[in-house]
MOPAC internal coordinates of N, CA, C and O (Angstrom, degrees):
PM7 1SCF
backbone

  N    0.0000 0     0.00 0     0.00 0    0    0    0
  C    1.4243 1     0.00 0     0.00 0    1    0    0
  C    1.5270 1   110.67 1     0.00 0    2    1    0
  O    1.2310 1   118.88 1   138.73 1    3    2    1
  N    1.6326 1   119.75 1   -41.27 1    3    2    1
  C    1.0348 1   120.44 1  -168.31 1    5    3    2
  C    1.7977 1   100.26 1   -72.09 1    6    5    3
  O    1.2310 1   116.20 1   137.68 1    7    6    5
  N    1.6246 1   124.83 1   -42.32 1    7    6    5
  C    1.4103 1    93.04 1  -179.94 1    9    7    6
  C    1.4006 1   122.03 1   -89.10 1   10    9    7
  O    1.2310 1   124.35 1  -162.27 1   11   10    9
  N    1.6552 1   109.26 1    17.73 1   11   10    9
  C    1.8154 1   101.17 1   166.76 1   13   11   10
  C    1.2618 1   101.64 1   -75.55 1   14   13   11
  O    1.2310 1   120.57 1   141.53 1   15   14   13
  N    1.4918 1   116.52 1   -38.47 1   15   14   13
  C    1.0226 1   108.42 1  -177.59 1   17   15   14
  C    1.8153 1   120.38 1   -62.76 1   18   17   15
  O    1.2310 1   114.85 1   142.12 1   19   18   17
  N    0.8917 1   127.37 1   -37.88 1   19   18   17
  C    1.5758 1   138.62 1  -156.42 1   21   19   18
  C    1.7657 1    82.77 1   -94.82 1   22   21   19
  O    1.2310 1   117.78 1   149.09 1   23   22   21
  N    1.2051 1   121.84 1   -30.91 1   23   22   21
  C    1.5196 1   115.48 1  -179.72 1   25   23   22
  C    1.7032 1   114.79 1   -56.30 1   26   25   23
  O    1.2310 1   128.66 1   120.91 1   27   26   25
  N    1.7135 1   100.93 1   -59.09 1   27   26   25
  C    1.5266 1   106.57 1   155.10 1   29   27   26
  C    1.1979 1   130.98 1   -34.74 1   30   29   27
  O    1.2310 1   121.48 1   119.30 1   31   30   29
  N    1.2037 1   114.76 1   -60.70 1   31   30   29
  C    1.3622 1   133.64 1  -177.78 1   33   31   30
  C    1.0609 1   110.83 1   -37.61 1   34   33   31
  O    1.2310 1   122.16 1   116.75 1   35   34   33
  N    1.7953 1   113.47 1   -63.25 1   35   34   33
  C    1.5020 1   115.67 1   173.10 1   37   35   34
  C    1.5056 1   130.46 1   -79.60 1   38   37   35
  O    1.2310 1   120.94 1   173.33 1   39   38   37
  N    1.1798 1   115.82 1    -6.67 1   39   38   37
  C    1.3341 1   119.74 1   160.01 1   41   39   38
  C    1.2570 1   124.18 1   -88.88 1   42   41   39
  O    1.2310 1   123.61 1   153.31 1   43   42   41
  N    1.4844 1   110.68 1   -26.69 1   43   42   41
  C    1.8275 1   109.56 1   150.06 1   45   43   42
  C    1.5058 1   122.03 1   -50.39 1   46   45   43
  O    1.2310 1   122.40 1   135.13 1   47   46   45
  N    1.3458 1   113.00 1   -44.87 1   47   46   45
  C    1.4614 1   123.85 1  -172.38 1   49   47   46
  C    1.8011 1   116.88 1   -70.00 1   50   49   47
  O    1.2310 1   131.13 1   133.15 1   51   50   49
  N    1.3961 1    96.12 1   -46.85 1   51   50   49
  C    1.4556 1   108.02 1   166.65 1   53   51   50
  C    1.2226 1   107.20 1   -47.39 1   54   53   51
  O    1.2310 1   117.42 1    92.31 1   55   54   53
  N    1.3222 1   122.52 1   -87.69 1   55   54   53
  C    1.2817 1   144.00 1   147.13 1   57   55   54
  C    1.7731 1   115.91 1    24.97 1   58   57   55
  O    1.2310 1   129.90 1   105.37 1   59   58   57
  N    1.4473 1    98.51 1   -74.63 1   59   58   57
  C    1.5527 1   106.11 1   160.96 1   61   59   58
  C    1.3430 1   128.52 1   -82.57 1   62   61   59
  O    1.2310 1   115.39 1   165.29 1   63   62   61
  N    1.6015 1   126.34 1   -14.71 1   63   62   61
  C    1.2054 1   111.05 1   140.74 1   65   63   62
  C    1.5671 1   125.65 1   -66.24 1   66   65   63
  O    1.2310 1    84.28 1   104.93 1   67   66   65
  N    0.7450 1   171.68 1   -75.07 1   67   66   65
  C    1.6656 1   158.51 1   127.85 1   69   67   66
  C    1.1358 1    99.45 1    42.07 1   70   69   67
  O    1.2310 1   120.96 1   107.66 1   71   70   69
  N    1.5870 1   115.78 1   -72.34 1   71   70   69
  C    1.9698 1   101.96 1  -167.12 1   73   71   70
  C    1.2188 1    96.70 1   -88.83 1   74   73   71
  O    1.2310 1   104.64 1  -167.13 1   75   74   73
  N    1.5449 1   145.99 1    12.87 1   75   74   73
  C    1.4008 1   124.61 1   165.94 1   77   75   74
  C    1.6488 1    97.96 1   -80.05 1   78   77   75
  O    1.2310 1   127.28 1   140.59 1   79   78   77
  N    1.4095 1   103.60 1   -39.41 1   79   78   77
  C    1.2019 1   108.47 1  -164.81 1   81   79   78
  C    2.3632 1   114.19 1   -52.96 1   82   81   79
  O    1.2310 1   141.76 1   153.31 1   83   82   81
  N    1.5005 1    75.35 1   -26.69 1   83   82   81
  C    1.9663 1    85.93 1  -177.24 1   85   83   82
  C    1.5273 1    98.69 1   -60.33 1   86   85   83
  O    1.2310 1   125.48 1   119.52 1   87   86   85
  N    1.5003 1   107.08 1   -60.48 1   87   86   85
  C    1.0338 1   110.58 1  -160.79 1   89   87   86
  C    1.5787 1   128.37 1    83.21 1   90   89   87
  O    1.2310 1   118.36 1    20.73 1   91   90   89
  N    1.2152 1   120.73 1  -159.27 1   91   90   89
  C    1.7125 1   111.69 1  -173.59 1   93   91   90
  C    1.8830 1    68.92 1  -131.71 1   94   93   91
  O    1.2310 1   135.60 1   -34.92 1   95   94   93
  N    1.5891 1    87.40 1   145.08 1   95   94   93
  C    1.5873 1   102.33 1   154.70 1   97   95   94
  C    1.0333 1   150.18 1   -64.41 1   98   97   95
  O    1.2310 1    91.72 1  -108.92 1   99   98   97
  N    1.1318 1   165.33 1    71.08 1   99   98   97
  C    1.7987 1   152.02 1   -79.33 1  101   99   98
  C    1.1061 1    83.32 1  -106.70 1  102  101   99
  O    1.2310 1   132.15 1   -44.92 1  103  102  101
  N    1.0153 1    94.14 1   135.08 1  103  102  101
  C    2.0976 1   127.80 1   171.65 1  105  103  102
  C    1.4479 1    97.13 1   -37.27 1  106  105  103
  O    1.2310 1   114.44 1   -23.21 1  107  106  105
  N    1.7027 1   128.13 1   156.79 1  107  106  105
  C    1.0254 1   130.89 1   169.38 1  109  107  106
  C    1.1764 1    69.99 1  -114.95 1  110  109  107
  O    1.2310 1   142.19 1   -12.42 1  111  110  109
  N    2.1024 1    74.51 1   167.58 1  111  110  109
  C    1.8331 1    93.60 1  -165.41 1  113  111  110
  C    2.1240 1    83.61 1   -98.01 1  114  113  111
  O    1.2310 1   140.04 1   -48.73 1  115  114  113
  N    1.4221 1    78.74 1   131.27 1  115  114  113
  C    1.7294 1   101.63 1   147.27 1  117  115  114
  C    1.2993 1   133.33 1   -46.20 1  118  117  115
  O    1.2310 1   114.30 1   -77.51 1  119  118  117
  N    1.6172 1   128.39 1   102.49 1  119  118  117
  C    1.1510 1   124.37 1  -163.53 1  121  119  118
  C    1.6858 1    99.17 1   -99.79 1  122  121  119
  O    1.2310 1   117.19 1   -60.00 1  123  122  121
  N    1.1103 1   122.96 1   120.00 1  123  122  121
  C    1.4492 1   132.94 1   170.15 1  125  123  122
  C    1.3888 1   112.12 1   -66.87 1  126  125  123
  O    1.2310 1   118.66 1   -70.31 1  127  126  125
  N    1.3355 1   120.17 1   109.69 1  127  126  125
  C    1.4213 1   114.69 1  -179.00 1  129  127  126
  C    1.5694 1   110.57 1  -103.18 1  130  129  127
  O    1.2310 1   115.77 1   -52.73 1  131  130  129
  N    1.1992 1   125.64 1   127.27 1  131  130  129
  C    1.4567 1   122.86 1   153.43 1  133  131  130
  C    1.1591 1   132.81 1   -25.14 1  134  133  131
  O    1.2310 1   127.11 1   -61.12 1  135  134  133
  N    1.0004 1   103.93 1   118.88 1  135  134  133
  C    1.6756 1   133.02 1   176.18 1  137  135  134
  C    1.9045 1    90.53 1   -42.34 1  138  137  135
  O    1.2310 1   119.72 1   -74.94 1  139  138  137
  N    1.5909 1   118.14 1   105.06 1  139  138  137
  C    1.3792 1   112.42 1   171.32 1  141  139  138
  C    1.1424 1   108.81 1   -76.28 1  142  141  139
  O    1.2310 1   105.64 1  -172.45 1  143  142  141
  N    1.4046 1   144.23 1     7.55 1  143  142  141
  C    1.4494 1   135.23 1   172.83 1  145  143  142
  C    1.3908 1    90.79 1   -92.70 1  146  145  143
  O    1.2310 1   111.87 1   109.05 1  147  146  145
  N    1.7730 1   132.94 1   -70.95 1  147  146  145
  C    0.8936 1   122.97 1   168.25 1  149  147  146
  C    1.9281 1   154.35 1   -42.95 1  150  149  147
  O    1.2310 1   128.70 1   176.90 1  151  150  149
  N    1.1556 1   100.84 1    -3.10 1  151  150  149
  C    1.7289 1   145.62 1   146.05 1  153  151  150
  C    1.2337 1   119.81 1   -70.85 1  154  153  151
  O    1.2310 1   117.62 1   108.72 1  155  154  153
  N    1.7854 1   122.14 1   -71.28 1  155  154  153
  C    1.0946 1   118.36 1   161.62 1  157  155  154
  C    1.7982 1   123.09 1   -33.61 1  158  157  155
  O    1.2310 1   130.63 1   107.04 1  159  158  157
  N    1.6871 1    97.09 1   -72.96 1  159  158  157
  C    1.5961 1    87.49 1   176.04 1  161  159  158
  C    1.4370 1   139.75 1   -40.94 1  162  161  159
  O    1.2310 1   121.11 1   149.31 1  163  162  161
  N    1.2431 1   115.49 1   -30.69 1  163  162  161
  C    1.1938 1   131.65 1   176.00 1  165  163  162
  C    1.5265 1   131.33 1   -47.94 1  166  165  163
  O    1.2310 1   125.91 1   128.13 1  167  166  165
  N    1.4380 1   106.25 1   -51.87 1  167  166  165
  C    1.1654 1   154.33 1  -157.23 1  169  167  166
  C    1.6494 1    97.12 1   -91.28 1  170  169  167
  O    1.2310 1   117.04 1   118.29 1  171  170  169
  N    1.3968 1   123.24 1   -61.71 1  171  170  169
  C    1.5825 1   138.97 1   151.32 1  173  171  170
  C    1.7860 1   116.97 1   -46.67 1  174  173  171
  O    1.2310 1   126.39 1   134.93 1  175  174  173
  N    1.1602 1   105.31 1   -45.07 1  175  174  173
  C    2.0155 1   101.42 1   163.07 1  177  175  174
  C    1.5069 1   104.90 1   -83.02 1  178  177  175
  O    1.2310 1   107.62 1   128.22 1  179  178  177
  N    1.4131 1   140.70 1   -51.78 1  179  178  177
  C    1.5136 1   117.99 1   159.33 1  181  179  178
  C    1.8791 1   119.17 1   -35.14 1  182  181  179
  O    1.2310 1   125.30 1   123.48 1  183  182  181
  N    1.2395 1   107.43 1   -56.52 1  183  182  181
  C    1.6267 1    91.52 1  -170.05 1  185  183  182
  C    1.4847 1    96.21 1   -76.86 1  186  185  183
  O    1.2310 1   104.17 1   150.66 1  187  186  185
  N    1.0636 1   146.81 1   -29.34 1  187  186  185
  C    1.7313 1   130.66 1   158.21 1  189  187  186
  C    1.2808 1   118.68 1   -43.28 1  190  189  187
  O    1.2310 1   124.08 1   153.58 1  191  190  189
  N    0.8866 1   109.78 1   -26.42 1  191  190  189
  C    2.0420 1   116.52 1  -177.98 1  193  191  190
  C    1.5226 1    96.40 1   -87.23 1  194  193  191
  O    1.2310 1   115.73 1   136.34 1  195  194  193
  N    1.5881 1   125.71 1   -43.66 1  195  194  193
  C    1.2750 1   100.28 1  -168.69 1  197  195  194
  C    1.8259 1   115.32 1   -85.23 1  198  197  195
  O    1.2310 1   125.60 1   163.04 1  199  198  197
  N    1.5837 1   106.85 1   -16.96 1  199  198  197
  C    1.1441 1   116.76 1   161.80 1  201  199  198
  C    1.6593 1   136.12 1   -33.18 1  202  201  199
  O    1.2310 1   135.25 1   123.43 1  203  202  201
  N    1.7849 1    88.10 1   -56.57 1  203  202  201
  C    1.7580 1   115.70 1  -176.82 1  205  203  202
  C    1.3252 1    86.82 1   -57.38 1  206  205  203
  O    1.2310 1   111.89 1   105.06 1  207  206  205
  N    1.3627 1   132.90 1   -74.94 1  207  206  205
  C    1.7844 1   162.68 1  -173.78 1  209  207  206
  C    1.6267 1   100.28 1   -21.43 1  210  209  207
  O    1.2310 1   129.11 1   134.04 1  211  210  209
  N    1.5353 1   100.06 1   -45.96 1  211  210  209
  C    1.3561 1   101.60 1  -161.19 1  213  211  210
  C    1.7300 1   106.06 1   -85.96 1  214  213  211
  O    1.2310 1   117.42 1   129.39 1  215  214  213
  N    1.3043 1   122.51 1   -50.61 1  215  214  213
  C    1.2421 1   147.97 1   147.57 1  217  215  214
  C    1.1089 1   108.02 1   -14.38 1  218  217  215
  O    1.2310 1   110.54 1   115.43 1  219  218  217
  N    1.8196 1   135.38 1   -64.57 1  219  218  217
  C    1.6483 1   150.38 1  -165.51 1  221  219  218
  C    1.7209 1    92.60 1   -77.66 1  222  221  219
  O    1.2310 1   118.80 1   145.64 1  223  222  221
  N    1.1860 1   119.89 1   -34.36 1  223  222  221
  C    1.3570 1   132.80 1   167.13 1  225  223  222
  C    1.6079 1   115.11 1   -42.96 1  226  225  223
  O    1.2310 1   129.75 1    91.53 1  227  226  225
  N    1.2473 1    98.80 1   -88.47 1  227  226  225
  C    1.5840 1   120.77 1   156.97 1  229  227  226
  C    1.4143 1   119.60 1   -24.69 1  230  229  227
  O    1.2310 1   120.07 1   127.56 1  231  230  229
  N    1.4319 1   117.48 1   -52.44 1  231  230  229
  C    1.3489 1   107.43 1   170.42 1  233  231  230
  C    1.5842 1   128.26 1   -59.11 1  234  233  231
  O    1.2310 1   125.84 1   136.42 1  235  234  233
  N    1.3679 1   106.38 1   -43.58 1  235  234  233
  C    1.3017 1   128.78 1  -151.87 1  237  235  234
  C    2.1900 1    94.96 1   -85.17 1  238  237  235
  O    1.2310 1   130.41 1   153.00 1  239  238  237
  N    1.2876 1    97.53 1   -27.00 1  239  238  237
  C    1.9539 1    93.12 1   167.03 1  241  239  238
  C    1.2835 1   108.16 1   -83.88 1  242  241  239
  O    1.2310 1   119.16 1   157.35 1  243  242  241
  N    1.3097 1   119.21 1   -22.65 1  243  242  241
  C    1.5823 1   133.84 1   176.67 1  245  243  242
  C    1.6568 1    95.28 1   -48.88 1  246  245  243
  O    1.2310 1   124.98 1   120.96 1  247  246  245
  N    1.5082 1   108.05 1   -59.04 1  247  246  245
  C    1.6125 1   113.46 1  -151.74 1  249  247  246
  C    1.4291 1   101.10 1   -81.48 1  250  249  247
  O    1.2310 1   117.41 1   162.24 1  251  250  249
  N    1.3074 1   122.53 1   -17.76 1  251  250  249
  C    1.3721 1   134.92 1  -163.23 1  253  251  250
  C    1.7253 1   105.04 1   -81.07 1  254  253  251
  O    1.2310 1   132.24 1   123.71 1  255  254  253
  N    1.6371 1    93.97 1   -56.29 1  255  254  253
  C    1.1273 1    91.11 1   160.45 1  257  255  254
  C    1.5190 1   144.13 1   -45.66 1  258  257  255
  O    1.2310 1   117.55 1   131.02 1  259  258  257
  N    1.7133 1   122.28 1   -48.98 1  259  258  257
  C    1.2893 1   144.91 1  -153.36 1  261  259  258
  C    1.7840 1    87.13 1   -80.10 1  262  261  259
  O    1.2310 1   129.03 1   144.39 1  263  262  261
  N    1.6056 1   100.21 1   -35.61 1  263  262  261
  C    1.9837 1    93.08 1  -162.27 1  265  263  262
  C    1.8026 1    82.48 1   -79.48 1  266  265  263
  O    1.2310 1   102.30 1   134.72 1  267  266  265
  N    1.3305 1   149.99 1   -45.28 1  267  266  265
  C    1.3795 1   141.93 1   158.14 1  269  267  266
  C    1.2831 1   124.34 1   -12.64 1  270  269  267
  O    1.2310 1   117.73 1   122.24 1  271  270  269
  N    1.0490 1   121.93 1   -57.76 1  271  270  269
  C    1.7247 1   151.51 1  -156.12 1  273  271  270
  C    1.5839 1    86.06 1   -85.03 1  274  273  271
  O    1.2310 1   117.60 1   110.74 1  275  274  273
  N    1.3919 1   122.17 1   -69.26 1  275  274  273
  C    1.6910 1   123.22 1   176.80 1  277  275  274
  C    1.5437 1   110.21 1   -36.44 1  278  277  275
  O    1.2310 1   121.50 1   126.25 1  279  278  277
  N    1.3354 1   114.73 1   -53.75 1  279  278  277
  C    1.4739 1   119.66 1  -155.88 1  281  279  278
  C    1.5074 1   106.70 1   -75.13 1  282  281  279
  O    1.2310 1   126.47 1   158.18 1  283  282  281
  N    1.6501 1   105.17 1   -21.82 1  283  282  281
  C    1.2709 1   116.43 1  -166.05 1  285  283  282
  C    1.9111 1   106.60 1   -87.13 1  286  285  283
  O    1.2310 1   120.63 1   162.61 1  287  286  285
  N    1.0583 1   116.40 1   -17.39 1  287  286  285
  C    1.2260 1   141.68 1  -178.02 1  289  287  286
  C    1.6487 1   110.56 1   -92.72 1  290  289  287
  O    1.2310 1   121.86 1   117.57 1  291  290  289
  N    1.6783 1   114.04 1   -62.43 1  291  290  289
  C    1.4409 1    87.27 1   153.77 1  293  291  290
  C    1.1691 1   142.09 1   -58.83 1  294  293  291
  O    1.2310 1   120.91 1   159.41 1  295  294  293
  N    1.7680 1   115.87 1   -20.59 1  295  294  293
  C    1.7458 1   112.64 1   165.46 1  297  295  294
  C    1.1435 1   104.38 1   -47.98 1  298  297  295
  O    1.2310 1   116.16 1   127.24 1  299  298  297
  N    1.1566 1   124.91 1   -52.76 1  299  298  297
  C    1.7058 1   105.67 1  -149.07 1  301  299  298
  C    1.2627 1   103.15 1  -104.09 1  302  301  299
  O    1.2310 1   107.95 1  -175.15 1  303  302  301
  N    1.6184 1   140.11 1     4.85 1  303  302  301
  C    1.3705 1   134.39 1   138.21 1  305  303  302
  C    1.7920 1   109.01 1   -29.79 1  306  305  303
  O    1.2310 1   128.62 1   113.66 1  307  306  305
  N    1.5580 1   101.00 1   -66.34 1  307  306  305
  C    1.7244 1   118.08 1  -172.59 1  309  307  306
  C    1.5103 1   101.37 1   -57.17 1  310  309  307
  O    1.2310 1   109.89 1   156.21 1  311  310  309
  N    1.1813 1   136.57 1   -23.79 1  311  310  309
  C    1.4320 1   127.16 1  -156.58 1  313  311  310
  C    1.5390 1    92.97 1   -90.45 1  314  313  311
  O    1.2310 1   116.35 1   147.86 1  315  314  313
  N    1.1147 1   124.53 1   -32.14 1  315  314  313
  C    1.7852 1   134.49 1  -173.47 1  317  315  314
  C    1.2744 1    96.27 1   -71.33 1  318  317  315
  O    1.2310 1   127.74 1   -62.21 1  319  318  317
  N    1.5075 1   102.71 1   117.79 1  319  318  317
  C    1.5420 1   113.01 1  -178.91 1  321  319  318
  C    1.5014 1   106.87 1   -72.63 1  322  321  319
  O    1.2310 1   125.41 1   -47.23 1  323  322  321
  N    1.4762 1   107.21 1   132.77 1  323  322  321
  C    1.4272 1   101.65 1   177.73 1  325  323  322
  C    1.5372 1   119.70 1   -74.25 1  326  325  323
  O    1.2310 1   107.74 1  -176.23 1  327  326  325
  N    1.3126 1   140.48 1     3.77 1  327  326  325
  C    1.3460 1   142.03 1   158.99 1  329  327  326
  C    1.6092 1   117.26 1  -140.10 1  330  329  327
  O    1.2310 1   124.89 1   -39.85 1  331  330  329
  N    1.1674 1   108.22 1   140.15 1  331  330  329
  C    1.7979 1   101.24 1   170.51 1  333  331  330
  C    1.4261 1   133.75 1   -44.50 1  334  333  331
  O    1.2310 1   111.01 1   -59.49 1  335  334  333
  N    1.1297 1   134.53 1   120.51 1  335  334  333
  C    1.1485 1   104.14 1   168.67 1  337  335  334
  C    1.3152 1   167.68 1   -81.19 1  338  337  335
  O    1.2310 1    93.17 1  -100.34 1  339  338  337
  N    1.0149 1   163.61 1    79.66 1  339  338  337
  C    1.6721 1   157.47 1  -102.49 1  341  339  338
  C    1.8220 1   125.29 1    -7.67 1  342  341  339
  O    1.2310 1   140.03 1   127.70 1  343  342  341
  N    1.7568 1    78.75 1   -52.30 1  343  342  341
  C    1.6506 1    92.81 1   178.80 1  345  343  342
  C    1.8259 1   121.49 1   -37.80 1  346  345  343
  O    1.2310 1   133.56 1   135.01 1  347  346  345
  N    1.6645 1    91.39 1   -44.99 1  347  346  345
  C    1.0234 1   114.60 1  -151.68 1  349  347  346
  C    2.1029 1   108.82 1   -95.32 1  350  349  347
  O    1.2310 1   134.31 1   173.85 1  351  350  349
  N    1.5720 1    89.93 1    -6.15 1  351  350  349
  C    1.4876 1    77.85 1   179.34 1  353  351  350
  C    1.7854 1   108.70 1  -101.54 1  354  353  351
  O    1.2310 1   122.87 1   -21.59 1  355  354  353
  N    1.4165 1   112.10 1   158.41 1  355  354  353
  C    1.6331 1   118.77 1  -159.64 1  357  355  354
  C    1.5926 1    90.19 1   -74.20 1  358  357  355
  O    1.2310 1   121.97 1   -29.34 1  359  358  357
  N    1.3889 1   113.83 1   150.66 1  359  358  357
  C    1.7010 1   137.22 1  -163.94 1  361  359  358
  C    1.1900 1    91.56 1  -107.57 1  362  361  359
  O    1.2310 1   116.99 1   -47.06 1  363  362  361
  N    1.2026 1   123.34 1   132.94 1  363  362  361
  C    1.8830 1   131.01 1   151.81 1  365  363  362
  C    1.1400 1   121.12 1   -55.36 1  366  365  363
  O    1.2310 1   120.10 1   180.00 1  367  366  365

């Protein structure tokens, strides 16, 4: 009786060493993912910012240009001689 008993005993004990020995699997770590709406938006107000940027851009070579085009137009107003010159007018 005493080694059924002590037989148990140690095959209980074994027993639970084995599954102590498994153990539980350590948690993987939880990766927090971004909110893809909140990503999305982000990403959609950046390319709006570089849009406006690019746009305020655009205007401002626009104007650069037009005051160019003026200056370039009064040059060559001044370059047009305001009377003919001798050479050039017909002799009697």
């Amino acid at each position: 009786m005493y080694r059924q008993i002590w037989g148990s005993l140690g095959s209980g004990v074994l027993l639970a060493i084995a599954l102590s020995a498994c153990g539980t699997a350590p948690a993987t770590p939880v990766v927090h993912k971004s909110d893809p709406v909140a990503a999305e938006s982000s990403v959609v107000q950046s390319l709006q910012k570089q849009l406006r940027e690019r746009e305020k851009r655009i205007d401002e070579l626009e104007s650069q240009l037009n005051i160019l085009k003026m200056i370039d137009q009064d040059v060559q107003v001044r370059r047009k001689p305001a009377r003919t010159p001798a050479t050039l007018t017909p002799s009697e």
